[in-house]
Every structure is written in C-alpha cells, then in structure tokens.
C-alpha positions as CSV (number, residue, x, y, z in Angstrom):
1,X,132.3,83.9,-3.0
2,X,134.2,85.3,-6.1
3,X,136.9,83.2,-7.1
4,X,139.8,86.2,-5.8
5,X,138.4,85.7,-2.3
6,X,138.5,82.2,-2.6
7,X,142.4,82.2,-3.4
8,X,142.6,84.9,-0.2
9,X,141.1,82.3,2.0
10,X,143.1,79.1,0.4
11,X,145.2,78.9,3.3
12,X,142.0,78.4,5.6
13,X,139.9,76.1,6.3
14,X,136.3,77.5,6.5
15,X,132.3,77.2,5.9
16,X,131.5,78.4,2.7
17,X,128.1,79.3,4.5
18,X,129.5,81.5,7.0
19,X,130.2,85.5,6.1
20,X,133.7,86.2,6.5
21,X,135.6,88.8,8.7
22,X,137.8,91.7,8.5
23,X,138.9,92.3,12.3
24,X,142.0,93.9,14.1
25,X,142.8,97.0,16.1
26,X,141.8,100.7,14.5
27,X,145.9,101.2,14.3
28,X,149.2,99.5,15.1
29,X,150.0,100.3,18.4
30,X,152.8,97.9,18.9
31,X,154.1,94.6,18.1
32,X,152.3,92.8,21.2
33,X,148.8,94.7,21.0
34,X,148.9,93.2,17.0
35,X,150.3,89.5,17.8
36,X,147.7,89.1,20.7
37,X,144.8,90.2,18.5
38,X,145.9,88.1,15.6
39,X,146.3,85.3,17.6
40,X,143.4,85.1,19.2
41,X,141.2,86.2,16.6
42,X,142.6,84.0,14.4
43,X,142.1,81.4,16.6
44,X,138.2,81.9,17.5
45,X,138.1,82.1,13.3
46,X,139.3,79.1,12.6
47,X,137.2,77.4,15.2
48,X,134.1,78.4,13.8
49,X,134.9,78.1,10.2
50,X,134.7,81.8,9.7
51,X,137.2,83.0,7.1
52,X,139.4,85.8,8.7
53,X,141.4,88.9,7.3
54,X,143.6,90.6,9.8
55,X,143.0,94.9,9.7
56,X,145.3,97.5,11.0
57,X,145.8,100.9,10.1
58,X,149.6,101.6,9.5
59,X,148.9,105.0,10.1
60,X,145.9,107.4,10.7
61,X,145.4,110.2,8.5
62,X,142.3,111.3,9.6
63,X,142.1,112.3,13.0
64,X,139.6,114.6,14.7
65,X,142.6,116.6,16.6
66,X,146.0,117.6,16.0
67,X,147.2,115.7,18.9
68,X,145.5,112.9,18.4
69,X,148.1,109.2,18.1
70,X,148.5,108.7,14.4
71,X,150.9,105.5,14.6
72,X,154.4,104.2,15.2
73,X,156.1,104.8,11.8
74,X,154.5,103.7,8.2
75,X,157.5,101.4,7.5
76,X,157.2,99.7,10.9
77,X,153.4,99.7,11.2
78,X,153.4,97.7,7.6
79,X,156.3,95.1,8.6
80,X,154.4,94.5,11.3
81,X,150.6,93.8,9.6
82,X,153.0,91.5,7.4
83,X,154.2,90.2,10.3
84,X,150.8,89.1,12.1
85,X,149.8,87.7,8.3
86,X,153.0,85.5,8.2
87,X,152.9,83.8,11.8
88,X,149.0,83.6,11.9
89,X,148.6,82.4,7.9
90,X,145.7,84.9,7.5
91,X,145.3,87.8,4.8
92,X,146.0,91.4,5.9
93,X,144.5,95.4,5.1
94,X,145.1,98.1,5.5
95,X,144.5,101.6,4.5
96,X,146.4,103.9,2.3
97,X,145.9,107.9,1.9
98,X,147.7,108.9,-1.0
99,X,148.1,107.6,-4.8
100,X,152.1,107.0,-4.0
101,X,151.0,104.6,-0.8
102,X,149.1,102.2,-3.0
103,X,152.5,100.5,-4.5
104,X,154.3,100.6,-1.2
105,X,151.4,99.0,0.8
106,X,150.7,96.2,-2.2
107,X,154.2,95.4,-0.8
108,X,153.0,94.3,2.7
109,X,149.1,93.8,2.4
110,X,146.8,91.7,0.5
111,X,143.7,94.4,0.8
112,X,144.3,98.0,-0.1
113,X,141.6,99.6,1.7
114,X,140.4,103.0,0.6
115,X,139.0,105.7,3.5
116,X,135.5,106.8,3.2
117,X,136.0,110.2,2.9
118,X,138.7,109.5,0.0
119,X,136.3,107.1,-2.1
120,X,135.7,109.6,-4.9
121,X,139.6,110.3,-5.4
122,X,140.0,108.5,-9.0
123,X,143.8,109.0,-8.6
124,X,143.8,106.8,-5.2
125,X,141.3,104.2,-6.6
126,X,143.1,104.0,-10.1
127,X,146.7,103.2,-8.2
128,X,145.2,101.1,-5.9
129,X,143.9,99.0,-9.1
130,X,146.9,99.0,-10.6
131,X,148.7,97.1,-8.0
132,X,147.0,94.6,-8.7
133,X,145.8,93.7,-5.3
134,X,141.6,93.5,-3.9
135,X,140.6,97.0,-3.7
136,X,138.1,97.4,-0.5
137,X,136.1,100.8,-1.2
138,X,134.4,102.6,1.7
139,X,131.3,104.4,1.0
140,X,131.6,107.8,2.0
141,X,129.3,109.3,4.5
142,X,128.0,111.5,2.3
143,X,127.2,109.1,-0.8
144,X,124.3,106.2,-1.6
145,X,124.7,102.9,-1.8
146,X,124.1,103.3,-5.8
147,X,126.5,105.9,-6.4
148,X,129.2,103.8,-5.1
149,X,129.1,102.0,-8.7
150,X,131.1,104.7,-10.1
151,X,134.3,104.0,-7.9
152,X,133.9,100.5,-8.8
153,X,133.9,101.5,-12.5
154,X,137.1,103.7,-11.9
155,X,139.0,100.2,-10.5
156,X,137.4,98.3,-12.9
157,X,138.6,100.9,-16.3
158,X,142.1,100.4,-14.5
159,X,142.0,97.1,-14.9
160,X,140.9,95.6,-12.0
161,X,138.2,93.6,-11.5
162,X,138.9,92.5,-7.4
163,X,136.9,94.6,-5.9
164,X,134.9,95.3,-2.2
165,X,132.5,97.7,-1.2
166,X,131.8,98.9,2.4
167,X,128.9,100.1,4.2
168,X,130.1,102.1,7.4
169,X,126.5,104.7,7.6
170,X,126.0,107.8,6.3
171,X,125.7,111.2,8.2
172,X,123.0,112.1,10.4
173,X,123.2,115.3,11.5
174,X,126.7,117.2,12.4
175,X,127.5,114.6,15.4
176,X,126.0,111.2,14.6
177,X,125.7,108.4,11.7
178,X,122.9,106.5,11.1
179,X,122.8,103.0,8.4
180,X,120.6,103.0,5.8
181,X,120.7,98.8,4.9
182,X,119.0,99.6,1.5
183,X,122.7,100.5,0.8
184,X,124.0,97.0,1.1
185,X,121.9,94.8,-1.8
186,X,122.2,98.5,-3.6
187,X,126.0,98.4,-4.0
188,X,126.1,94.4,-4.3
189,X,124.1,95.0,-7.6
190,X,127.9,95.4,-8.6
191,X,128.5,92.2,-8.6
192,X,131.1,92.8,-6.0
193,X,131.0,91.4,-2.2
194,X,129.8,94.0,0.5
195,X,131.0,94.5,3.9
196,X,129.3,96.0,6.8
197,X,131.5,98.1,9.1
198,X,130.2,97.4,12.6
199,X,132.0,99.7,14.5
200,X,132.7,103.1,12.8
201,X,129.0,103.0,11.9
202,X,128.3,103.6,15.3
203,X,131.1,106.6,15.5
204,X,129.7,109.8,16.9
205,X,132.1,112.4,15.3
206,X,132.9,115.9,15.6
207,X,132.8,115.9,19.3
208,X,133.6,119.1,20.8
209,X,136.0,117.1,23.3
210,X,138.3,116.6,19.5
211,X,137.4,112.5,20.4
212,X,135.1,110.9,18.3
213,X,132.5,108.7,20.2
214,X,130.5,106.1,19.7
215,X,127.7,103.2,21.0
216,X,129.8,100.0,20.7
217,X,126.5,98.3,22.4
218,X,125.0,98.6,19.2
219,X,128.0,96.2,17.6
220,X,125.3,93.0,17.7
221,X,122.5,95.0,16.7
222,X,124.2,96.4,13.2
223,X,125.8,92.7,12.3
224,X,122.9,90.7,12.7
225,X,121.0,93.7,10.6
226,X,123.7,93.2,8.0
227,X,123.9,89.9,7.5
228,X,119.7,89.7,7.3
229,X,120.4,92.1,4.7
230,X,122.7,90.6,2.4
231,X,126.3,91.5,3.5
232,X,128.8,88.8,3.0
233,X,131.5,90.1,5.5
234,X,131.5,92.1,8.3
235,X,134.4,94.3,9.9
236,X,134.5,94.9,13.7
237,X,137.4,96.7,14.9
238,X,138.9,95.3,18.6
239,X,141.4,95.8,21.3
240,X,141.9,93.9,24.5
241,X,140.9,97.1,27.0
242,X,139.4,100.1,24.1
243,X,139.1,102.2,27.0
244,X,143.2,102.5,26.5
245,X,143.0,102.2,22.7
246,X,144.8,104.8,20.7
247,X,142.4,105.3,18.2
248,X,139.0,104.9,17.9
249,X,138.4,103.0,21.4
250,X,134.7,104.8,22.2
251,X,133.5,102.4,19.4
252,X,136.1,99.2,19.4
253,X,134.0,96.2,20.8
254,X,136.7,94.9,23.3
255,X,138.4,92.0,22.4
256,X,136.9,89.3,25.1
257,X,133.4,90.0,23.8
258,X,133.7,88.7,20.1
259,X,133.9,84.9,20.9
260,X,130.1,85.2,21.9
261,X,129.4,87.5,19.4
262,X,130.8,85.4,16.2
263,X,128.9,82.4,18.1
264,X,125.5,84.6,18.0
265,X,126.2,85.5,14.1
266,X,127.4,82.2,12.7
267,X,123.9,81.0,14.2
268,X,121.9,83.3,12.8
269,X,123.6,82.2,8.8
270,X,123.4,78.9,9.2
C-alpha cells in the first residue's frame, strides 16, 4: 500500500492483508440514507480489518433521462459526505464534472473521483491534480487497461503523484458491459493501486425504458474475480432497499447483503 493510502487509512485500524473498500450509496439522497450506510458500513469495516472509504455522488451528471433524480443540491450533498467522514472517522469520494468542481470538492472530500466517460478530459484530470488531493481515474468504457497510462501521466506532469485507477468494464454491444480482467495488472503496471468497480460493471445501459439496468447477482462473482486478479480495492455501491434507490438501484447490492459478502472476500485474501 502506497505510503498516501496509508496516511488515508491512519485513522483505522486494519489488515494490511486485506484489499480495501470504497462503498456508499450511488448519490446523496438525504441525511439519514448517508448516516445509516456510513454507520453500518463503517462498522462491518472495522470489524473485519478492512480499510473503508465512504462514496457518494454529490450530484449526478450523467443520467440516462432528463427526469431522472440528479441530487439534493451540490453544496448540501458535499457538507453532508463531510459529514458521514467526520462522525464515522473514515475517508470520503466523490465525483466531480467540471475543471471548476475540483477545488470546491478538495474542500469536502479526501478522493476526487473522475467519471469514466470524462477520463480523457486533461483539463479535469490536471485540476483535480492540482488540489492536491488522491485522484481516483475511471477507465472509460471505451479504453484498455494500457491506455489508461496516459491520464495517469496528465496527473502525474501536474504534479501529482496520488493516483488510482478503476476498472468498471468496457462496452459490449449498445446495451451491456462486459470486464476484461487483463485490464487490472495492465493499468497497475503504473505503479498506482487499482480498483474494481463491482457494481456499475454490471450496469446494462441505454435501456429503452431511459433506466439503466443491471445483474447485481453477479456482485460476488466480479470481486472474487478481481481480487484473484490483482486488484487492491474494490467499490460496491449500496442502499438499504435499491429497489427505492434514486440512482442506479438495478445494480446497487442492497445493504443487508455485504456483511456475508466482505466475510466471503476477506477469506478468499487471506
């Protein structure tokens, strides 16, 4: 673990063995949806030695419809990520849209995390170096594993060497996503840590309905994949009922069902 994750997780207490997590609802819904994730996710963390980085979206940019929830506010979804960060001593993320988010966000979140489909933007990635803050880049859908090297470079020419990389599939077709796990030790030739995104790897987009879908049974299968692979974090988006999610549910694994999943992972690395 490189030495800037190690000063993220300082505040817990954790298995050096153990991949670490990036877990929370796809957006801030409201103060209680975040607090009883935190807590409890938190909680199941620190009780199997698992080190644990809160995740909410402040706001979604991309959306599949015009209708479709985007968030309470910016200002308000961010004081509240803080929030869940203070009370629950755990690091936060979020992502940000826009070059002029990065600075604002750095204000409230330890993680800036980039959107796939905005990984090639080098006025986004250079801000979001400049802040100074870990830089989590998401591998587009329509890039390799090996071509991910040159949005580490951009962060890196800003100077900013704390970086992530994410593997969340690539597309399959105009309605489905499929992984290709050659992509994880290919972008961890970076030297950077790579996370597996459990859950929007298993999106089915561009639904005619304007609702992306997805096969949240698949959650277990992709992790365990990952981590045989190489990945050193994982990032599994949750709710306490999907089904009434705001974002992203068809593919949320619901909240009561990671305890037994974390158990079946942390196994499988030790």
């Amino acid at each position: 673990m490189p030495t800037y994750l190690q000063d993220l997780f300082k505040s817990q207490s954790y298995d050096a063995n153990n991949f670490f997590l990036i877990a929370g609802p796809c957006v801030v819904e409201s103060e209680d949806i975040v607090m009883e994730i935190g807590e409890k996710v938190s909680t199941l963390c620190k009780n199997l030695g698992i080190p644990y980085v809160f995740k909410a979206s402040y706001r979604k940019a991309n959306r599949t419809s015009a209708n479709s929830f985007t968030g309470i506010g910016d200002d308000t979804g961010m004081e509240l990520i803080k929030k869940v960060g203070a009370k629950f001593q755990v690091p936060t993320t979020s992502d940000i849209h826009a070059h002029e988010e990065a600075a604002i966000a750095a204000q409230y979140i330890d993680i800036l995390q980039i959107p796939a489909f905005l990984c090639r933007q080098t006025d986004l990635l250079i801000a979001a170096a400049q802040t100074g803050k870990i830089v989590n880049v998401k591998k587009g859908q329509f890039l390799s594993g090996a071509s991910m090297k040159f949005a580490v470079d951009k962060i890196k020419l800003a100077g900013n060497e704390k970086i992530m990389l994410t593997e969340r599939g690539n597309t399959f077709g105009y309605q489905d996503l499929v992984v290709d796990y050659r992509n994880i030790p290919a972008m961890a030739e970076n030297g950077v840590p790579v996370i597996m995104d459990c859950t929007h790897s298993l999106q089915q987009p561009n639904q005619t309905s304007g609702v992306t879908g997805g096969n949240p049974q698949l959650i277990e299968t992709i992790a365990k994949a990952a981590i045989a692979t190489g990945a050193h974090g994982l990032f599994i988006e949750t709710h306490p009922n999907p089904a009434q999610a705001k974002s992203d549910g068809a593919n949320m694994l619901p909240l009561d069902k990671l305890a037994p999943l974390l158990e079946k992972l942390r196994k499988a690395v030790i």
